[in-house]
PASEBA-1860 file (N, C-alpha, C; in nm, 3 decimals):
! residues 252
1> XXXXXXXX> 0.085/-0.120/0.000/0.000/0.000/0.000/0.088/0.124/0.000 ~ 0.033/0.199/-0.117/0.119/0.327/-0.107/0.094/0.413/0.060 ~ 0.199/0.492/0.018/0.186/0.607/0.147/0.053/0.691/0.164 ~ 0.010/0.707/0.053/-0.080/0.774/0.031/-0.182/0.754/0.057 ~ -0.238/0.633/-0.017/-0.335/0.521/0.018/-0.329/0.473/0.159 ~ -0.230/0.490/0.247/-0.268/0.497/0.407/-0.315/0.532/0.430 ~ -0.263/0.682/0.394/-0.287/0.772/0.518/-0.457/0.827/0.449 ~ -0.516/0.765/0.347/-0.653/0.781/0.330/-0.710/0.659/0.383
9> XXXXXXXX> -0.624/0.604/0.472/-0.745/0.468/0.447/-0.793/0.476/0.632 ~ -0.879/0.354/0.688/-0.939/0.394/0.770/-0.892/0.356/0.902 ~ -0.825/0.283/0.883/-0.655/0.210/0.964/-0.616/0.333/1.037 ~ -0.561/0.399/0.925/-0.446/0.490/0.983/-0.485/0.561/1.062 ~ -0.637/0.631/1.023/-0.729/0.740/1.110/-0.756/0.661/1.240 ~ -0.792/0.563/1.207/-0.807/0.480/1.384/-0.699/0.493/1.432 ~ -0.550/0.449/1.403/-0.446/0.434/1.441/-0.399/0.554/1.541 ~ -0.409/0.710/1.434/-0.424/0.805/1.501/-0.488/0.844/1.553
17> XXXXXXXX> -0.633/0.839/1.591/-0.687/0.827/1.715/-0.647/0.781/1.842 ~ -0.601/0.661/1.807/-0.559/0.555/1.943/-0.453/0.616/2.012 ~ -0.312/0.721/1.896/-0.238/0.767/2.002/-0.249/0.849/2.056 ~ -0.406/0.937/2.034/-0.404/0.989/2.127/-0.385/0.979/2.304 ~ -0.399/0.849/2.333/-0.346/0.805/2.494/-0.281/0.851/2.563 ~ -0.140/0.897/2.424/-0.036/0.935/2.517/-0.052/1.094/2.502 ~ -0.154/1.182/2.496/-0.113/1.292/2.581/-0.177/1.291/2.659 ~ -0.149/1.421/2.755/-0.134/1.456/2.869/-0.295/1.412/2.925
25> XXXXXXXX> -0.405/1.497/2.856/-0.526/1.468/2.936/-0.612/1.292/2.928 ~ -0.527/1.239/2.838/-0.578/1.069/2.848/-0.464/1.018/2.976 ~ -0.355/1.059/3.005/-0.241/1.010/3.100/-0.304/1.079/3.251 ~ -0.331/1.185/3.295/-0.439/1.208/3.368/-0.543/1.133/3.434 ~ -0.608/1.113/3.302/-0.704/1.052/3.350/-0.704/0.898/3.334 ~ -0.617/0.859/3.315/-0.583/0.727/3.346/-0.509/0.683/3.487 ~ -0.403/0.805/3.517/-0.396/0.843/3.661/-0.513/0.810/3.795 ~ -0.611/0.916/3.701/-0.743/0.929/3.821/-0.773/0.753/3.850
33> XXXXXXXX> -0.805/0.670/3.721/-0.877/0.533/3.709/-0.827/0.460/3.822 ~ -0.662/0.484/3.832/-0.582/0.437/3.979/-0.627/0.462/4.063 ~ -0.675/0.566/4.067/-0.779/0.595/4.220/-0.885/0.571/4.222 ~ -0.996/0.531/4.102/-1.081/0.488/4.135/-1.083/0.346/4.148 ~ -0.990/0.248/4.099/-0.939/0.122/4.180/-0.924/0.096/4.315 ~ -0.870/0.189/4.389/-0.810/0.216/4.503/-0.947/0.236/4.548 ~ -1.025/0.321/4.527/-1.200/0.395/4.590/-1.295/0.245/4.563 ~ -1.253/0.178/4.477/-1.400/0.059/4.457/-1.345/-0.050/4.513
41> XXXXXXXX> -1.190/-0.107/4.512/-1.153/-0.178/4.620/-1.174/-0.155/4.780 ~ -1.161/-0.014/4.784/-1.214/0.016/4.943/-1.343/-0.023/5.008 ~ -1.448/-0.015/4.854/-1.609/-0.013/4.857/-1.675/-0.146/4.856 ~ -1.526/-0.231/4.842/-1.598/-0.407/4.845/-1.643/-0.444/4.729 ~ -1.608/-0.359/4.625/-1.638/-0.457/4.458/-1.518/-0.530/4.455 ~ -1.574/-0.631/4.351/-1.492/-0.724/4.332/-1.398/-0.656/4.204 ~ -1.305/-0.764/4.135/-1.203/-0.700/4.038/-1.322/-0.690/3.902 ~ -1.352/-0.779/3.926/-1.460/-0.792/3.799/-1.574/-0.691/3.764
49> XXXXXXXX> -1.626/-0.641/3.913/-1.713/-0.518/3.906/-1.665/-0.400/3.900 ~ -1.554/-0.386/3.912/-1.485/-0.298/3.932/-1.421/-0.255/3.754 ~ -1.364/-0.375/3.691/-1.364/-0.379/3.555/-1.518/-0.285/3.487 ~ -1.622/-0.409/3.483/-1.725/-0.403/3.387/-1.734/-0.255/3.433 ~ -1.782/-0.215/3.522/-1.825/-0.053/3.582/-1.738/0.010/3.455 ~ -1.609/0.013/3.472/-1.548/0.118/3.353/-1.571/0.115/3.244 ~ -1.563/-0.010/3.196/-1.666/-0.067/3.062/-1.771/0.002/3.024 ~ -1.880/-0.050/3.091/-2.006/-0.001/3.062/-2.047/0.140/3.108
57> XXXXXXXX> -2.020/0.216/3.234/-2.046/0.321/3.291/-1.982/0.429/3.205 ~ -1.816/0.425/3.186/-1.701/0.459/3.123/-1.684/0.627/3.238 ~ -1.786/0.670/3.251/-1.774/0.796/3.256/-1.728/0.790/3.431 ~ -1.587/0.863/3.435/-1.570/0.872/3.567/-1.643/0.913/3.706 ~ -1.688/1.022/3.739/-1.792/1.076/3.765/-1.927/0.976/3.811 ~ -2.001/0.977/3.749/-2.106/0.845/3.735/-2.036/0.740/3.806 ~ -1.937/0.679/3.731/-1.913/0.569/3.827/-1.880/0.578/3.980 ~ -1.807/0.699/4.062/-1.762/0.722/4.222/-1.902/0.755/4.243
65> XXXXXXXX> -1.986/0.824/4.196/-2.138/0.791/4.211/-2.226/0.693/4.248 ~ -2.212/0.623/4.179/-2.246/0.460/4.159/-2.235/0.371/4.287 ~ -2.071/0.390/4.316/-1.981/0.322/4.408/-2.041/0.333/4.502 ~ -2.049/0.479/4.529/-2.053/0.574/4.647/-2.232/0.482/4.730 ~ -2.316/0.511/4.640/-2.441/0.495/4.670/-2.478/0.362/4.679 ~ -2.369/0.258/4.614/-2.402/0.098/4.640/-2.374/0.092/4.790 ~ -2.236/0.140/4.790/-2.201/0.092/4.931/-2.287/0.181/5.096 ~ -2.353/0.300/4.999/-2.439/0.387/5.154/-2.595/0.274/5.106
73> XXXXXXXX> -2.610/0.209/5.077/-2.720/0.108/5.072/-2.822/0.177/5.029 ~ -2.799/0.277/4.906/-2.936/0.373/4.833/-3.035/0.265/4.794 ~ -3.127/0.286/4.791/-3.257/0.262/4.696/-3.198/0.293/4.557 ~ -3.224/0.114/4.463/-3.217/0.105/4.350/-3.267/0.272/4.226 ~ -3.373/0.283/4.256/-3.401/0.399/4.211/-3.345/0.525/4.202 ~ -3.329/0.573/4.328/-3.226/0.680/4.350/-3.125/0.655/4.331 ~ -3.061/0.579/4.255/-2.914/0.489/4.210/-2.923/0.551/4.068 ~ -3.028/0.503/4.007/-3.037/0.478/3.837/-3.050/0.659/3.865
81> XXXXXXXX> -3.151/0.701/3.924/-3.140/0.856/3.901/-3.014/0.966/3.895 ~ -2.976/0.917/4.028/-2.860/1.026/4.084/-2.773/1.000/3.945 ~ -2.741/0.845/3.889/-2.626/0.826/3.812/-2.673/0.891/3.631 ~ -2.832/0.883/3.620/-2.881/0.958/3.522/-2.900/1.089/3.550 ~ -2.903/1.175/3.616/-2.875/1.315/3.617/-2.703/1.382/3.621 ~ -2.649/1.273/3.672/-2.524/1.258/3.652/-2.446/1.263/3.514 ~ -2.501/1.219/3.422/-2.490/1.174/3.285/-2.531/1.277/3.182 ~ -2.702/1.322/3.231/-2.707/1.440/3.190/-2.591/1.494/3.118
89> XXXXXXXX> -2.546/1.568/3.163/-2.428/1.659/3.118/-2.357/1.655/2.960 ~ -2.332/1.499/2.951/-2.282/1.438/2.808/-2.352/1.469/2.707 ~ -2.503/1.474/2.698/-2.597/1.521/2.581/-2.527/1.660/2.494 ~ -2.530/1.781/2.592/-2.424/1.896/2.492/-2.335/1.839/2.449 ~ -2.203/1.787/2.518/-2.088/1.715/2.395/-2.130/1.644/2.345 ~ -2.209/1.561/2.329/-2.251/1.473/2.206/-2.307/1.606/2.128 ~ -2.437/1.661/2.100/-2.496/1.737/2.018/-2.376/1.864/1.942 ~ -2.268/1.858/2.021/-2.176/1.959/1.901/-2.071/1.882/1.875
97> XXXXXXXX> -2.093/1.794/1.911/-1.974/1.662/1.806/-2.017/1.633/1.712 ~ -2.103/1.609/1.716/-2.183/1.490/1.598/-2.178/1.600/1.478 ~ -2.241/1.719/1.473/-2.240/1.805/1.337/-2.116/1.798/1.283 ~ -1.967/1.767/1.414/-1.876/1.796/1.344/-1.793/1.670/1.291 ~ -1.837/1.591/1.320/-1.795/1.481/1.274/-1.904/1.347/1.202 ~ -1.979/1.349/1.186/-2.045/1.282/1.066/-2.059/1.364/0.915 ~ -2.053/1.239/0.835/-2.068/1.282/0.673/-2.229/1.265/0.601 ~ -2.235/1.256/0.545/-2.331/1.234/0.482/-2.380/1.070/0.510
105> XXXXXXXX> -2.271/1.006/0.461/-2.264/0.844/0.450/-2.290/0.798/0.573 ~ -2.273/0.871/0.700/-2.280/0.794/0.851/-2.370/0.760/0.861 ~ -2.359/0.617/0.927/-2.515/0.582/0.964/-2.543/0.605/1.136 ~ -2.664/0.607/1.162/-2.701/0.680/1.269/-2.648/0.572/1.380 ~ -2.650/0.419/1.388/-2.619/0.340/1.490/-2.498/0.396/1.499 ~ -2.403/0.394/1.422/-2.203/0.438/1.439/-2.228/0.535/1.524 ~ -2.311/0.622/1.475/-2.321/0.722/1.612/-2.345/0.760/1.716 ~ -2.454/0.657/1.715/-2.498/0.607/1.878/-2.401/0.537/1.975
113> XXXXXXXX> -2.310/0.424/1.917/-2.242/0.334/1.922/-2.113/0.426/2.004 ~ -2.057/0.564/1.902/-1.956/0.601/1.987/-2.000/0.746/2.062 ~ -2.110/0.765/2.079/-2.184/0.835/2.202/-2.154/0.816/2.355 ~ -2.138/0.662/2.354/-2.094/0.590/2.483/-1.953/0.614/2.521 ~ -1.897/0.664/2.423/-1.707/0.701/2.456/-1.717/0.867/2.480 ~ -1.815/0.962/2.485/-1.800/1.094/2.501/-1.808/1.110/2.621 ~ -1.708/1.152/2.680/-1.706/1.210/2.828/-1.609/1.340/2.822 ~ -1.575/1.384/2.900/-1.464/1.559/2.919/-1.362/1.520/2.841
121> XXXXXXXX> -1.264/1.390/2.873/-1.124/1.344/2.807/-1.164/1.360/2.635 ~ -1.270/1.266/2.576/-1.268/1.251/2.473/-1.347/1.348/2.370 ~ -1.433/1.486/2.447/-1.458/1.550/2.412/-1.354/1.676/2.406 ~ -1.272/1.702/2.489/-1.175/1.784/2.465/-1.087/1.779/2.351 ~ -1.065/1.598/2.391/-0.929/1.585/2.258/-0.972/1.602/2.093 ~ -1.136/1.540/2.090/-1.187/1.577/1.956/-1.211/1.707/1.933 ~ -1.289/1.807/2.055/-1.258/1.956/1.999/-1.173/2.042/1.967 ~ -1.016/1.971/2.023/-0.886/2.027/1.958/-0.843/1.972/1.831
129> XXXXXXXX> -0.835/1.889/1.795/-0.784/1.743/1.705/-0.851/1.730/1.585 ~ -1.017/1.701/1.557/-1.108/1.645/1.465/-1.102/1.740/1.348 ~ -1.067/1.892/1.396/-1.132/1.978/1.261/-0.979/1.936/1.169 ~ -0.839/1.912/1.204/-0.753/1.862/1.117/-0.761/1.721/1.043 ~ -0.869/1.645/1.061/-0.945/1.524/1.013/-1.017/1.536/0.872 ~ -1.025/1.485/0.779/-1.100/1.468/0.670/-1.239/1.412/0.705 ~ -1.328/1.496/0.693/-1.474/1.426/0.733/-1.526/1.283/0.736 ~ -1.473/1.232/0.663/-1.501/1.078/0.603/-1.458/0.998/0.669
137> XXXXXXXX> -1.327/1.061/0.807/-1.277/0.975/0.838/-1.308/1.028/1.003 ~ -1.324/1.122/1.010/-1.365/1.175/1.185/-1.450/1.087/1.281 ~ -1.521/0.990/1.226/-1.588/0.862/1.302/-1.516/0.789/1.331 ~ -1.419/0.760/1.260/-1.305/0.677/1.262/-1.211/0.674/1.354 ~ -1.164/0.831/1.331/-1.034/0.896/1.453/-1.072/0.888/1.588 ~ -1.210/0.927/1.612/-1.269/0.944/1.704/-1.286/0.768/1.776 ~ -1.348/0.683/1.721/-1.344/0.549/1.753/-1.217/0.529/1.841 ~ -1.087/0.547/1.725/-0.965/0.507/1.769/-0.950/0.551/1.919
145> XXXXXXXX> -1.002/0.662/1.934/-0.930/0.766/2.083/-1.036/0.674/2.180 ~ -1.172/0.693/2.163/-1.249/0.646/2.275/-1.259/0.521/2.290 ~ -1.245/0.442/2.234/-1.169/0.260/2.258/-1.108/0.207/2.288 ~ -0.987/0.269/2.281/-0.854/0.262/2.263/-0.844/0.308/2.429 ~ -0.930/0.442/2.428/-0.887/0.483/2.605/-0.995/0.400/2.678 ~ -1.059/0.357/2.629/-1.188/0.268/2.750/-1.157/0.149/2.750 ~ -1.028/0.092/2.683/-1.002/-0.056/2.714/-0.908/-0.028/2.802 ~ -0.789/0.072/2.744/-0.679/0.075/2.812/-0.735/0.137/3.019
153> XXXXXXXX> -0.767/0.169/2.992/-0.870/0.221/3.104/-0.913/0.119/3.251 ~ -0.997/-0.004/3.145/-1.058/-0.123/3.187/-0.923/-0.212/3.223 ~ -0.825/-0.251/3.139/-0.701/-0.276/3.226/-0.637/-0.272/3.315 ~ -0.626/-0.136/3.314/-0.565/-0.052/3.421/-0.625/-0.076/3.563 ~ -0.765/-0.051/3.572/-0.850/-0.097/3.675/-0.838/-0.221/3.738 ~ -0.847/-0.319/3.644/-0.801/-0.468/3.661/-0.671/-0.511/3.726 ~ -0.553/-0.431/3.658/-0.391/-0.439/3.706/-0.404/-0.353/3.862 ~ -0.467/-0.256/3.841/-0.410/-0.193/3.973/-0.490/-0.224/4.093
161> XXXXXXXX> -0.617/-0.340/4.046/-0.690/-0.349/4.166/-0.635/-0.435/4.310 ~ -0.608/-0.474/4.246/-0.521/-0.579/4.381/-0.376/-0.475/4.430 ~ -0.325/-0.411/4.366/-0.212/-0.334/4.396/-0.224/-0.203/4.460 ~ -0.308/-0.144/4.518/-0.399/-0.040/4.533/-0.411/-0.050/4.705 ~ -0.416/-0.182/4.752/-0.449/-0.202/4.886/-0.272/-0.173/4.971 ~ -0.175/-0.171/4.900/-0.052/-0.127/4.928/-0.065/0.066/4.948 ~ -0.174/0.110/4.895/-0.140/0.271/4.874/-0.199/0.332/5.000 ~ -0.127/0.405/5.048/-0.189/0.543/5.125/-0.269/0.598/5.122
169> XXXXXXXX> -0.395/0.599/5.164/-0.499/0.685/5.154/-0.477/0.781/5.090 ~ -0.421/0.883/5.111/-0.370/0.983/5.053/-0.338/1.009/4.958 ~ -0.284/0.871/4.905/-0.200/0.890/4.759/-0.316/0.864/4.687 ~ -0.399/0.743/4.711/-0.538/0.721/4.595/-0.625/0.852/4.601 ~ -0.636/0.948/4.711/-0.720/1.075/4.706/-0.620/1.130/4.598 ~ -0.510/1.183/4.613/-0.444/1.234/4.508/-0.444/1.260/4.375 ~ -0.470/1.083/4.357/-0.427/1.029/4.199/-0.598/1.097/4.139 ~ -0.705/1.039/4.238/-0.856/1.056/4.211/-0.867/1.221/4.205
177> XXXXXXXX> -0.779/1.335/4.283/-0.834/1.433/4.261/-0.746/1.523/4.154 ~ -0.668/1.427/4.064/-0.668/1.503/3.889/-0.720/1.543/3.812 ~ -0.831/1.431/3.830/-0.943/1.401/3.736/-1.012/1.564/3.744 ~ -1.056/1.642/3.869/-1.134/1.761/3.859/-1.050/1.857/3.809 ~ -0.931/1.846/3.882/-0.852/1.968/3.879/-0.805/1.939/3.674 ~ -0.814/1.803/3.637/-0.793/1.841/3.475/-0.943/1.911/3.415 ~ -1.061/1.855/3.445/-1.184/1.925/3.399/-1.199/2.048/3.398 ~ -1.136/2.145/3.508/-1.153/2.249/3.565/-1.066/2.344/3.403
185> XXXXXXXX> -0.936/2.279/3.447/-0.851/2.400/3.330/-0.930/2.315/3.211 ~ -0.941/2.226/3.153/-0.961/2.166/2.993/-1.102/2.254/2.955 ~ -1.236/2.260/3.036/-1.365/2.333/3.070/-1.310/2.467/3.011 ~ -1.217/2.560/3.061/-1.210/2.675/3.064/-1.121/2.665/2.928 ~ -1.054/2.633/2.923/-0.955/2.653/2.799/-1.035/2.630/2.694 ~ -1.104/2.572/2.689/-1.208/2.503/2.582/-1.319/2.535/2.557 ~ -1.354/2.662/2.622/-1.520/2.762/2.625/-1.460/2.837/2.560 ~ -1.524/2.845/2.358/-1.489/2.920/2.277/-1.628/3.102/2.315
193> XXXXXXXX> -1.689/3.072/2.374/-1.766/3.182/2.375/-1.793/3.257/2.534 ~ -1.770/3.373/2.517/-1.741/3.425/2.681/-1.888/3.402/2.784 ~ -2.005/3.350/2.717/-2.087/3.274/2.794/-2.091/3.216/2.859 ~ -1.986/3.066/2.802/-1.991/2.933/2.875/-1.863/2.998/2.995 ~ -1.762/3.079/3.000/-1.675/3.123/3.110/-1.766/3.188/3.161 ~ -1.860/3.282/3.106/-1.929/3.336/3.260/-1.988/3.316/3.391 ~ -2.064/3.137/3.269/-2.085/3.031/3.392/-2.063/2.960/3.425 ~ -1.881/2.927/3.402/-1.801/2.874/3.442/-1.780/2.904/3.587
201> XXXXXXXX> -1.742/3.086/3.546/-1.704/3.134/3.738/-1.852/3.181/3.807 ~ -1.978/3.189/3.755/-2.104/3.164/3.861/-2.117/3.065/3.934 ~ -2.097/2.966/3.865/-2.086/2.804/3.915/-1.961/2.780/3.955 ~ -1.860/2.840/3.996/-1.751/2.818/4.049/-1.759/2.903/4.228 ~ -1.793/3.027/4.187/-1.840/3.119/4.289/-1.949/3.044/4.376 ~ -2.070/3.011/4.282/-2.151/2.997/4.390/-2.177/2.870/4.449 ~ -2.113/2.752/4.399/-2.081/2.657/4.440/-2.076/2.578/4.629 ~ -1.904/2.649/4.628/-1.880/2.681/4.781/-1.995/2.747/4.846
209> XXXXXXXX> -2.045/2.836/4.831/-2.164/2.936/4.896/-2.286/2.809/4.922 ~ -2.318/2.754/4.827/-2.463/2.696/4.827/-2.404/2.549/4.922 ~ -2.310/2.506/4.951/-2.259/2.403/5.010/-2.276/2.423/5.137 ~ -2.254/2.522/5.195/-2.309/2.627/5.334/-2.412/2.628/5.349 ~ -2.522/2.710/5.229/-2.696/2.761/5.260/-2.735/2.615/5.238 ~ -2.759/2.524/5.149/-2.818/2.436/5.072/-2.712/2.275/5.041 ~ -2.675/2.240/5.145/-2.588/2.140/5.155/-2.652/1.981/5.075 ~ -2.600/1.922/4.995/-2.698/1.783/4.919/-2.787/1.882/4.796
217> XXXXXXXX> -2.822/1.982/4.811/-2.834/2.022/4.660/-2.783/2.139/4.622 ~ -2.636/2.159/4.659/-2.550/2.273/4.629/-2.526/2.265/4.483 ~ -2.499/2.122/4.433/-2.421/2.120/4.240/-2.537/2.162/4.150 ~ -2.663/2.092/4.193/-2.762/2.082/4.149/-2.808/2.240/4.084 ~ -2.848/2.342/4.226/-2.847/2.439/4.230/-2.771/2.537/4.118 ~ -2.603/2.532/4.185/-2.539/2.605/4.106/-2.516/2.578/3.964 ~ -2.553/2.398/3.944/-2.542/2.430/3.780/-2.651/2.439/3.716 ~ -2.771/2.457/3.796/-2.889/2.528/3.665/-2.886/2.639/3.701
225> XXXXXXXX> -2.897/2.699/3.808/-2.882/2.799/3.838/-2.806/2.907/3.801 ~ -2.681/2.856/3.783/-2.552/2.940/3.729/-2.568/2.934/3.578 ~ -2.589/2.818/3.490/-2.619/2.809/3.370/-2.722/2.972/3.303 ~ -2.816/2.916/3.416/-2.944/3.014/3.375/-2.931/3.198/3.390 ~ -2.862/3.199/3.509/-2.817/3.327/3.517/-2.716/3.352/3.435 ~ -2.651/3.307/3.400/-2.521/3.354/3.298/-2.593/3.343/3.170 ~ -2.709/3.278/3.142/-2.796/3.284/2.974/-2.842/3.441/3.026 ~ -2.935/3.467/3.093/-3.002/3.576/3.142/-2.875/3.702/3.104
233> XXXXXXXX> -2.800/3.688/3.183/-2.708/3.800/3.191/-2.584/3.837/3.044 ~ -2.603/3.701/2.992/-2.542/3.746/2.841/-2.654/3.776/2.753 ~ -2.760/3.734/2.776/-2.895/3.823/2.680/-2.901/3.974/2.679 ~ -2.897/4.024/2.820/-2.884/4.147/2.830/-2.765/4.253/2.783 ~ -2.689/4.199/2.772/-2.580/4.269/2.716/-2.566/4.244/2.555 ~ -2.616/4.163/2.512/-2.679/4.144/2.409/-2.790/4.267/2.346 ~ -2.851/4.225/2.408/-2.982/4.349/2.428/-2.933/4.479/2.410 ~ -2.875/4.537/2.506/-2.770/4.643/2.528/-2.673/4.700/2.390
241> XXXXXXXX> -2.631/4.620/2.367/-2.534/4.632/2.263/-2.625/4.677/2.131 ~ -2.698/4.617/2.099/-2.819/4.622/1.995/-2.873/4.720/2.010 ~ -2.952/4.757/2.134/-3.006/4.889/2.107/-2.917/5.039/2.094 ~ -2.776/5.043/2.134/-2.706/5.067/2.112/-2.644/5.143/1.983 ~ -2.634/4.985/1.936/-2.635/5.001/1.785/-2.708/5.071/1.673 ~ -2.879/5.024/1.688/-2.921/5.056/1.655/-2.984/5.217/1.579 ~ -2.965/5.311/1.705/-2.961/5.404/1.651/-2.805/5.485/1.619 ~ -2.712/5.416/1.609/-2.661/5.490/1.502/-2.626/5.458/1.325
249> XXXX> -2.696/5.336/1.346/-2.743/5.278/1.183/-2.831/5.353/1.125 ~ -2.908/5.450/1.179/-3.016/5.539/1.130/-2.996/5.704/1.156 ~ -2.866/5.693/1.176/-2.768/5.834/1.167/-2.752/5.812/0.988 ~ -2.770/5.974/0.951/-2.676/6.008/0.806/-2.588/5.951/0.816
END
């Protein structure tokens, strides 16, 4: 196969997907997975539940969720909920991926199929990465990264579960608290419109505050809350600007 004929074919685009692993925010968060080994070994899953969970759940978050509420003996219900409002969140990165990466030719299952690999890691790396992709092949690249990191992932979990009971409390809090502190800068670096930063720091601000007034529904709060006020408050300046405008478009 020519050179050429590679690097069009659908190999290679997976291929390059897959390395994505080795930067920084897949190494991270493969970091964190060590701690959540360390957190579900503590919680009395077995290696095996502890595997499938990354598998199927994938999404970090959701899963210390999950953990969290098997082992405080929740009601099945309030399980499936807390971990589906939890999830929530993924619908926006899916809905501005997908325009940017399907062709014409995609069929809608492929897309459903790698819906299940969108979380912060693999939505970041495709919103930096995909637009240097040839359309035809952006399902492809994308496959490579979120497979590639949800097996290597599921391994990892597996290898470090038994090895984990050697660590320091401390050190598995550590490894587990990357994971935010990477969301935090990747979130901000990655809000192309001064909207999504406005309610970045509402919901950063009011966060701590509502943890004080409104303790058990402080996140809840601040992220519709903060969402909604930061829509509100960029309308108006919106508004502002326009009327503004307006009359001097109807100046000589």
């Amino acid at each position: 196969m020519s050179e050429a004929a590679y690097s069009s074919s659908s190999l290679h685009w997976f291929l390059a997907g897959a390395r994505g692993i080795f930067t920084l925010p897949a190494l991270i968060l493969m970091t964190s997975f060590v701690g959540f080994a360390a957190f579900a070994f503590e919680a009395g899953l077995t290696r095996g539940e502890a595997m499938f969970m990354t598998l199927m759940v994938w999404a970090l978050p959701a899963k210390m969720i999950l953990t969290g509420m098997l082992v405080s003996g929740a009601h099945l219900f309030a399980i499936i909920l807390a971990v589906s409002l939890s999830s929530i969140r993924m619908m926006p990165m899916v809905a501005s991926l997908v325009p940017d990466m399907r062709s014409e030719r995609t069929p809608t299952w492929w897309l459903l199929f790698l819906s299940h690999f969108v979380a912060i890691t693999a939505w970041v790396f495709a919103t930096r990465t995909i637009s240097a992709v040839p359309r035809e092949h952006r399902t492809t690249y994308f496959a490579g990264f979120g497979m590639t990191l949800t097996l290597v992932n599921t391994a990892l979990v597996g290898i470090c579960f038994g090895l984990v009971a050697a660590f320091p409390p401390v050190v598995a809090g550590i490894l587990y608290f990357l994971t935010p502190v990477y969301f935090i800068a990747s979130i901000w670096a990655t809000s192309r419109q001064p909207l999504l930063k406005l309610a970045f720091v509402i919901g950063a601000v009011g966060g701590p505050v509502l943890a004080l007034v409104a303790p058990g529904m402080d996140i809840l709060i601040a992220g519709i809350g903060g969402g909604t006020l930061a829509w509100v408050i960029d309308r108006q300046i919106r508004r502002s600007k326009a009327a503004r405008v307006a009359p001097d478009e109807g100046m000589p």
